[in-house]
C-alpha positions as CSV (number, residue, x, y, z in Angstrom):
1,X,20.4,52.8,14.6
2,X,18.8,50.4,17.0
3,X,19.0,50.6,20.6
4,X,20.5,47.4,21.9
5,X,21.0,47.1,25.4
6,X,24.0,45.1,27.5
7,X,24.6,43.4,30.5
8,X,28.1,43.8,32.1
9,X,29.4,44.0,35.7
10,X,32.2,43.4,37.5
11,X,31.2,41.0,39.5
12,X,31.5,38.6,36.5
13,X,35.3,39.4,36.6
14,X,35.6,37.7,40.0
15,X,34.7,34.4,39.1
16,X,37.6,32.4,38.2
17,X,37.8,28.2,37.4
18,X,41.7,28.7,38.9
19,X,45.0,29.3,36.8
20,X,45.4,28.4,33.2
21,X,41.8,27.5,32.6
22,X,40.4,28.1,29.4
23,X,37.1,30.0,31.0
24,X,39.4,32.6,32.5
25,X,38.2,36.3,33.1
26,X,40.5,38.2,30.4
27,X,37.2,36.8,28.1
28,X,35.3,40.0,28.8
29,X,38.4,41.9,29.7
30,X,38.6,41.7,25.9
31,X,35.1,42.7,25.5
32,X,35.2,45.2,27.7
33,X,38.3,46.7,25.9
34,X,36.7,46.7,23.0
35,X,33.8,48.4,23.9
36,X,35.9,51.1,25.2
37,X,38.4,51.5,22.2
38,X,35.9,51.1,19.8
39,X,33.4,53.8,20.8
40,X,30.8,51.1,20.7
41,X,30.2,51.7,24.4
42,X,28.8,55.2,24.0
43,X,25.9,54.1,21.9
44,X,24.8,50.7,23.4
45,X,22.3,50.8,26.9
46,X,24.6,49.6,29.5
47,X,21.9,48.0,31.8
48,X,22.5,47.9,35.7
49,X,22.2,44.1,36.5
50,X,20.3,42.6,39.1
51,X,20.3,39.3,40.8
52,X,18.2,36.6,40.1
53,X,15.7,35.6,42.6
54,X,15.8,32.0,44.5
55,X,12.1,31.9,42.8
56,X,13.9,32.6,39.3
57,X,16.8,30.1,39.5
58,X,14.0,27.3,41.5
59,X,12.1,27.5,38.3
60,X,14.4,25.0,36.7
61,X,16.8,23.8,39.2
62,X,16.1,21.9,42.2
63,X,16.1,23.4,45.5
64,X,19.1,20.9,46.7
65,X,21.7,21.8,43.7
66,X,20.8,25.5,44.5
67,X,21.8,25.0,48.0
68,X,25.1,23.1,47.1
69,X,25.9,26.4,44.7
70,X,24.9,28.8,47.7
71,X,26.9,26.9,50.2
72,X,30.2,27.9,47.7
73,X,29.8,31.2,48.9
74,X,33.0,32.8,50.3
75,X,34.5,29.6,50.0
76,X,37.8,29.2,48.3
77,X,37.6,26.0,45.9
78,X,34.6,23.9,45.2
79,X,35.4,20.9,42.4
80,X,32.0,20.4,40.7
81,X,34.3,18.3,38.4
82,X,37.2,18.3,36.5
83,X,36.9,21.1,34.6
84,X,33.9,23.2,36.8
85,X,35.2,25.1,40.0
86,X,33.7,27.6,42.0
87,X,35.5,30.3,44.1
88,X,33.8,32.7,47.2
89,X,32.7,34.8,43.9
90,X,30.9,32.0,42.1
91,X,27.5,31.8,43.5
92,X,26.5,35.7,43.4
93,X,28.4,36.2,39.5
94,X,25.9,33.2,38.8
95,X,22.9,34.6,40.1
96,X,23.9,37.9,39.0
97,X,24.1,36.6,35.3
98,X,20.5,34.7,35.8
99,X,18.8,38.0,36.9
100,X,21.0,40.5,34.7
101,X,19.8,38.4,31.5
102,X,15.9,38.7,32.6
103,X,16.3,42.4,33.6
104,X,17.4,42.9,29.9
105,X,14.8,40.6,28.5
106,X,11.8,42.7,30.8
107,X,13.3,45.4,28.8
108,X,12.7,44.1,25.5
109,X,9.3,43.0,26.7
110,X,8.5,46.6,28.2
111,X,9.8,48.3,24.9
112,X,12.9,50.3,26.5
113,X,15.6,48.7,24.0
114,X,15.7,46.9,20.8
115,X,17.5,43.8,21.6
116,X,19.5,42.6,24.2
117,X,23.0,40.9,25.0
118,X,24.3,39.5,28.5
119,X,27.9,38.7,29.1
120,X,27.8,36.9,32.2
121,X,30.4,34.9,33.6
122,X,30.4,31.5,34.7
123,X,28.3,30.8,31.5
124,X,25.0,28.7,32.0
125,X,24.2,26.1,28.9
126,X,26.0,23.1,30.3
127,X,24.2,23.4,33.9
128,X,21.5,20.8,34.4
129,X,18.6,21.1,36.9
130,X,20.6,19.3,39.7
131,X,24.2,19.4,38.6
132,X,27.3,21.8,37.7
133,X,28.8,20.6,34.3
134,X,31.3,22.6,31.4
135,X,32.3,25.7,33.4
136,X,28.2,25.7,34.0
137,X,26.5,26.6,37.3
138,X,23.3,28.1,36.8
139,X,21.6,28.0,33.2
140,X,21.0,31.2,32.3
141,X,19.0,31.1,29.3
142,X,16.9,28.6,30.9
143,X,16.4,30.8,33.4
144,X,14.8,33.4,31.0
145,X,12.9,30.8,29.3
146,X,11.2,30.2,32.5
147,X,10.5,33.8,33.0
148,X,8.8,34.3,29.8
149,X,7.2,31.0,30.1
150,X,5.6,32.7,33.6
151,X,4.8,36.3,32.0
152,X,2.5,34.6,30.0
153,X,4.6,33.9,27.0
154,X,3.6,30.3,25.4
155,X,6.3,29.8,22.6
156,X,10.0,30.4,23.7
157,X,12.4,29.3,21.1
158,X,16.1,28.5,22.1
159,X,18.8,28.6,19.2
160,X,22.1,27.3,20.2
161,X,25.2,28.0,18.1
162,X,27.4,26.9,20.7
163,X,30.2,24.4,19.3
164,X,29.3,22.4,22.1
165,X,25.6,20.9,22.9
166,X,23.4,22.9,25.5
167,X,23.0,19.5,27.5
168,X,21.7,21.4,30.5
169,X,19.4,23.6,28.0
170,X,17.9,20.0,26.6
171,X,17.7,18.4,29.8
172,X,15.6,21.2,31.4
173,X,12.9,21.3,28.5
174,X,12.9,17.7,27.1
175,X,9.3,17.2,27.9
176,X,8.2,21.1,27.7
177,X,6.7,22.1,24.1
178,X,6.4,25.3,25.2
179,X,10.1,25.7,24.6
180,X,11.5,24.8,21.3
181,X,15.1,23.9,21.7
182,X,17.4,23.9,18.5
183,X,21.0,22.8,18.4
184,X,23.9,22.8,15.9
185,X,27.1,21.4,17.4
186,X,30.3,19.6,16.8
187,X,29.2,15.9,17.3
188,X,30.8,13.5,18.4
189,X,32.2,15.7,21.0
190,X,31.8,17.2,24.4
191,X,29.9,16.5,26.5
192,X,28.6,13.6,24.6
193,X,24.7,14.2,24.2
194,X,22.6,15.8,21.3
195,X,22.2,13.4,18.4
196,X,19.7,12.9,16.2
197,X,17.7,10.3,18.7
198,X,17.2,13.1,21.3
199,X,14.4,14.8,20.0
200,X,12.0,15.3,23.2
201,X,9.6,13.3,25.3
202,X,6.1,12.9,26.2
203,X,4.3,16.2,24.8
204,X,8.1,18.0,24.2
205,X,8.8,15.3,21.5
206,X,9.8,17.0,18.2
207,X,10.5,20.4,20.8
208,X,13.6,19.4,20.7
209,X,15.9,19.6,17.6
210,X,19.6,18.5,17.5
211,X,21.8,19.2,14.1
212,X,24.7,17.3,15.1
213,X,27.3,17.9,12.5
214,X,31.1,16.8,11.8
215,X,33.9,19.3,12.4
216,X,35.5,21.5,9.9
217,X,32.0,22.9,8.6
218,X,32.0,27.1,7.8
219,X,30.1,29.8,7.4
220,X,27.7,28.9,4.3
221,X,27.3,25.7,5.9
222,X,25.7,26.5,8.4
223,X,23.6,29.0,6.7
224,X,22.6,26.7,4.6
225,X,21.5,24.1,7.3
226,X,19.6,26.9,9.1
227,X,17.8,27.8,6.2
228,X,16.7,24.2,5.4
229,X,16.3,23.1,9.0
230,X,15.0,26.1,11.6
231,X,13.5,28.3,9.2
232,X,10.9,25.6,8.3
233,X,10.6,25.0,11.9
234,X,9.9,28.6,13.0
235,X,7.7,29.1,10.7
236,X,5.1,26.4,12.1
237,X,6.3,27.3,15.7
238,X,5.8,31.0,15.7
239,X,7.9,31.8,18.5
240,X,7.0,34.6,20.6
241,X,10.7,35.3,21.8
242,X,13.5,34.6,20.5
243,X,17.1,33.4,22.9
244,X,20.4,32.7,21.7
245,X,23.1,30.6,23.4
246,X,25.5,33.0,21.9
247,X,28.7,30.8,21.9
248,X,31.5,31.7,19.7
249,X,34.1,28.5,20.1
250,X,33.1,27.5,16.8
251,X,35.5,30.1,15.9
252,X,38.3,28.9,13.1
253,X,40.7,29.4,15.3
254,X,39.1,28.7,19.6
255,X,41.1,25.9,20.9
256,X,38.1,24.1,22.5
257,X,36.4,23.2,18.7
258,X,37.3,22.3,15.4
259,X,34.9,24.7,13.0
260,X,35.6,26.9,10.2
261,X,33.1,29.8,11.2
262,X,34.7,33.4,11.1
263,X,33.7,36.6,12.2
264,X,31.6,37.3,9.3
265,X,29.8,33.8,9.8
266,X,28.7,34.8,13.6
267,X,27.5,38.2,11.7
268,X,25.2,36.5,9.2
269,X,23.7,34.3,11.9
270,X,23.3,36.9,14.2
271,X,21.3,38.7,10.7
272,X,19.3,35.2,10.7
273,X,18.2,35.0,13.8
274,X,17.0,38.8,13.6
275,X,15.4,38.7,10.6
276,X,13.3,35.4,11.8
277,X,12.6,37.4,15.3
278,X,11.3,40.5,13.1
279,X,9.5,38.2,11.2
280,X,7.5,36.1,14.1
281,X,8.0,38.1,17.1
282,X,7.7,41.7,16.9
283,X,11.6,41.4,16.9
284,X,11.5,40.0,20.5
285,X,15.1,39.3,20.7
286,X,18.0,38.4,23.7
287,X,21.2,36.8,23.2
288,X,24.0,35.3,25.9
289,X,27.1,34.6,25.8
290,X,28.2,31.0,26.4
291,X,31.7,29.6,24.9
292,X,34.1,31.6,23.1
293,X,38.3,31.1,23.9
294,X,40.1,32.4,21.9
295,X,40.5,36.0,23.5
296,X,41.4,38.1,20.4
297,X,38.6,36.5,18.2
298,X,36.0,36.5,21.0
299,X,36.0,40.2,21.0
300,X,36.2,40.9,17.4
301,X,33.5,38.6,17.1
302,X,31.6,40.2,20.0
303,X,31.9,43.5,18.1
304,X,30.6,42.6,14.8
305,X,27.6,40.8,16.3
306,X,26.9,44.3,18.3
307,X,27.3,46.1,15.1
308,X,24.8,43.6,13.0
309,X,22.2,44.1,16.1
310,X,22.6,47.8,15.6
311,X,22.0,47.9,12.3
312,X,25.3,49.6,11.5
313,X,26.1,46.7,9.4
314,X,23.9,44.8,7.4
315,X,25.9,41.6,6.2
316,X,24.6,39.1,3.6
317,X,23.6,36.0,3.9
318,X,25.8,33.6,1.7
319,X,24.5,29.7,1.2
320,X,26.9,27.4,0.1
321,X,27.4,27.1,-4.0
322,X,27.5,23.3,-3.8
323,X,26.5,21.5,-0.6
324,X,26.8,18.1,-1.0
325,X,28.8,17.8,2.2
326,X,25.7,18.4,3.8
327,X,23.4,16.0,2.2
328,X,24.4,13.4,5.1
329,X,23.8,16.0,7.8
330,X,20.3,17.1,5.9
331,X,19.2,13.6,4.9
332,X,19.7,12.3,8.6
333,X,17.9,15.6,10.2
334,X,14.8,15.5,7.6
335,X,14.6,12.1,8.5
336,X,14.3,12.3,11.9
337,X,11.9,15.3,12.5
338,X,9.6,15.5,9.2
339,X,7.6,13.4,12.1
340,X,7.2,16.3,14.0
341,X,7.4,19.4,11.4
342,X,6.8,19.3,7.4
343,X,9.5,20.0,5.4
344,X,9.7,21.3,1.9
């Protein structure tokens, strides 16, 4: 069984977006519970978390937007916009989720745990350098990108299986090939970017790969776009480390999206994205949660994932018998980035 380490705390609890908001804390009250009932919590690391530095979070936001999130503190309500508040909690759950994430991914590094998984709270992949977007304040797994990217590491690859696009994620890295951003979301659809056009500039063009796909897609679907798409890509990128925007709204049931994925599906991605990282990194592996709404689901979910990265399951990978719903989504991709990466 292997040793996966977590990040919880507390402080992540605090943080609220006010009353009836779908980013609401009883989302890792249900993990939490979980953990606890299910026994899983006795056999996982539970890491003590840290806070990010100002260095850490300056690495990829600007020094102004840090100072408007820092300026929340102890203050009651902040509008960002509509759907992004802060609270006198905000700012330190923020940085706390930053720097818990990198403490878990300097254990990786260092050899102490297998794998790792951060639940912080707010979540991070909608947060651009200068703005607070999506329930986003500071971009988490952007933030450990950066921290590789300064230990050294030249090849950070960033899968996103959040229903939603990682906007902020894209806009961070667009012109950084040292950070190979791949996407598959619901598109058209909040918060409006990620299609097929948005593929990078300058040196990052082609670092940047958006599958933007129609709703109603499940499990083998994406599979089968992930073994047609990204493995082809990995192969020629040879990441070093491996992230994952862990989001798990593209749940058949979350009420912010409009997939077909179940709990099984997250558990043969979260197998695909291990097997690639045993295969090019030395198993260099860290994943963070981002969406995920409906409560019940986001913690059965959560558990199977923990399971898969244990190795207490080991679920197949199914591909699709006939995919010729796909052959638009494929034809369009392949079209697009066989200028960058060969295809088969």
């Amino acid at each position: 069984m292997k040793k996966i380490g977590i990040v919880k705390d507390e402080l992540f609890l605090k943080h609220t977006n006010g009353p009836q908001h779908p980013e609401c804390p009883e989302r890792l009250d249900s993990i939490n519970t979980m953990l606890e009932t299910s026994g899983l919590i006795s056999k996982l690391e539970v890491l003590e978390p840290v806070d990010a530095t100002e260095e850490q979070i300056l690495r990829i936001h600007t020094e102004s937007y840090f100072e408007t999130v820092k300026n929340t503190k102890g203050v009651e309500v902040h509008n960002f916009d509509p759907d992004t508040s802060s609270n006198p909690f905000t700012f330190e759950a923020a940085m706390r989720g930053s720097g818990g994430f990198i403490s878990s991914i300097d254990k990786v590094l260092n050899g102490d745990i297998k794998y790792s998984f951060a639940f912080p709270r707010p979540p991070g992949h909608h947060a651009e350098a200068d703005r607070a977007m999506g329930f986003c304040f500071f971009n988490h797994v952007a933030v450990a990108a950066a921290h590789l990217l300064s230990k050294g590491i030249d090849r950070v690859l960033i899968i996103d299986w959040d229903v939603h696009h990682g906007n902020g994620t894209q806009h961070i890295f667009y012109d950084n090939p040292n950070v190979l951003f791949f996407s598959i979301h619901q598109f058209p659809f909040y918060p409006g970017t990620g299609s097929l056009d948005e593929y990078g500039k300058d040196v990052g063009e082609g670092f940047n790969v958006n599958v933007p796909v129609p709703p109603m897609l499940g499990n083998s679907d994406y599979n089968k776009l992930f073994q047609l798409i990204l493995t082809p890509v990995i192969e020629q990128y040879k990441p070093q480390y491996i992230l994952i925007s862990a989001g798990f709204d593209a749940y058949i049931v979350d009420p912010m999206g409009n997939m077909q994925i179940t709990e099984s599906g997250f558990a043969q991605l979260t197998r695909y994205v291990m097997n690639a990282a045993e295969k090019h990194c030395g198993g260099k592996l860290s994943l963070v949660l981002e969406g995920g709404y409906n409560i019940p689901g986001l913690s059965s979910i959560t558990k199977l994932v923990i399971e898969e990265l244990m190795d207490i399951d080991n679920t197949e990978i199914i591909l699709p018998e006939d995919f010729r719903n796909l052959e638009f989504i494929i034809e369009g991709v392949l079209g697009t980035y066989s200028k960058f990466w060969k295809f088969s």
